[in-house]
N, C-alpha and C positions, 0 to 999 in steps of 0.2 A: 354818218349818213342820215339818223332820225335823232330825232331829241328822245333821249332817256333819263328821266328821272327817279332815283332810288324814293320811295316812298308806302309809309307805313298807315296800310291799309284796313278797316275796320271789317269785322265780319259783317255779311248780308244774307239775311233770312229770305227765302226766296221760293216761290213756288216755278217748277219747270215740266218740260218735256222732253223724254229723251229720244236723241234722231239717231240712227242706226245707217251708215253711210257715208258717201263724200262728205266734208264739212261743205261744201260750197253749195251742197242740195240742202241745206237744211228751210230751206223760204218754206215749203207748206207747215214745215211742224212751225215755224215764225206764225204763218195765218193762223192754226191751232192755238196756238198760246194767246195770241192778238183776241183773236174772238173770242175765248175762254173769260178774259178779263174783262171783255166790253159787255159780257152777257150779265157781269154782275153789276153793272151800273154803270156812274164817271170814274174813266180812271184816274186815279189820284197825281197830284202834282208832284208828289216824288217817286213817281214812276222812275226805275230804271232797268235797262234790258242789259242782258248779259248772253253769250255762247260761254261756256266751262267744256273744256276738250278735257279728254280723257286718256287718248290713244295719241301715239305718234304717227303722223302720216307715215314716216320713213322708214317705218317698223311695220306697221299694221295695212293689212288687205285695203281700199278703199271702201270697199262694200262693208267691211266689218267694223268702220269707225265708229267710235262713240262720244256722243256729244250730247248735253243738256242745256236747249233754248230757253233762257230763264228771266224771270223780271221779280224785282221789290214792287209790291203793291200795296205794303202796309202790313204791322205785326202781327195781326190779325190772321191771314191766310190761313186756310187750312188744305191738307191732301184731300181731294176727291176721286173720281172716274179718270181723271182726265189730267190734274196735274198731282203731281207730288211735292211736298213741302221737304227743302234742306237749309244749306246753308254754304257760303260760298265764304271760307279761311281768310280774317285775315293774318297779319302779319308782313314784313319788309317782302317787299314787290318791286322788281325794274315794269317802269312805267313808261313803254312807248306810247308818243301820243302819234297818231297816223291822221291825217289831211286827206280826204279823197276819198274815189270810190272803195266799195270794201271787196273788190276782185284784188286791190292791192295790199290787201290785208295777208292772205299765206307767204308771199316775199318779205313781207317787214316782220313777220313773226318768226321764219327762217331766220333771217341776221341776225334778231335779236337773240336767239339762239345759239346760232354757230362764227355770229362773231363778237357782238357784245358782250355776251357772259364770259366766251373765255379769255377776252381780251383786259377784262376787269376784275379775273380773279374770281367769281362768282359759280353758284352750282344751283340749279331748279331745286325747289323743296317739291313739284310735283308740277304737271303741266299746265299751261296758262288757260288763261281766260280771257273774253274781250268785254267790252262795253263800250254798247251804243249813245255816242252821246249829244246826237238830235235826231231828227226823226226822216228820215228816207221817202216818208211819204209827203215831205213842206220842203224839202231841202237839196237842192240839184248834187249830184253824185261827188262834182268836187270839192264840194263843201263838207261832205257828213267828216265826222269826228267821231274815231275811234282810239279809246284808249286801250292796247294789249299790253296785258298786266300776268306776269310774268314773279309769281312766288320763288323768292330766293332759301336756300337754305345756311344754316345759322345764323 
């Protein structure tokens, strides 16, 4: 039903925010982070934004989910008031690439879950992550590009 590609993923150093809640409420902590970065200058052309889930919707309250709104902005970053510096694993990842708005992104990260993985043998090494990859604010809805990238274990 999506295009999945097995592919071996490099670690990214990352400064974030963590949003406590629906994954689909996370936009203000996005403008938080957005402004955080613009306040220190241009942002750099290898910008990249990421959500890192933590909780399983299907498991956890909605009010109690936990998620980290995160972007590369350069090796440099450091933790302040407002963001905190980690890093996001890598290693072998199933890589849905998803087309369109990102209200369709919880349905294509379900399948890739309860039926990709077990249809191909595969098991999470821990819950996924997305990346953004153009921008929502130049880009009409059925165009943006998100990659859900989905750490495999062994």
């Amino acid at each position: 039903m999506y295009p999945v590609q097995i592919r071996e993923l490099a670690p990214v150093r990352v400064v974030a925010i963590r949003h406590i809640g629906p994954y689909e409420s996370a936009g203000p902590t996005f403008d938080r982070l957005w402004a955080w970065a613009r306040a220190r200058g241009p942002l750099p052309v290898d910008l990249r934004v990421f959500s890192v889930y933590h909780d399983d919707p299907t498991l956890v309250p909605a009010g109690s989910l936990r998620c980290d709104v995160a972007m590369y902005i350069g090796p440099d970053a450091q933790s302040d008031s407002v963001v905190t510096v980690g890093e996001i694993p890598g290693g072998r990842h199933a890589v849905l690439r998803l087309k369109g708005p990102y209200s369709l992104v919880p349905q294509a990260s379900r399948w890739l879950l309860e039926t990709w993985l077990p249809q191909h043998g595969e098991r999470p090494a821990r819950a996924p992550f997305d990346e953004y990859l153009n921008n929502p604010a130049i880009v009409p809805p059925e165009e943006l590009r998100t990659d859900i990238c989905l750490p495999l274990a062994g």
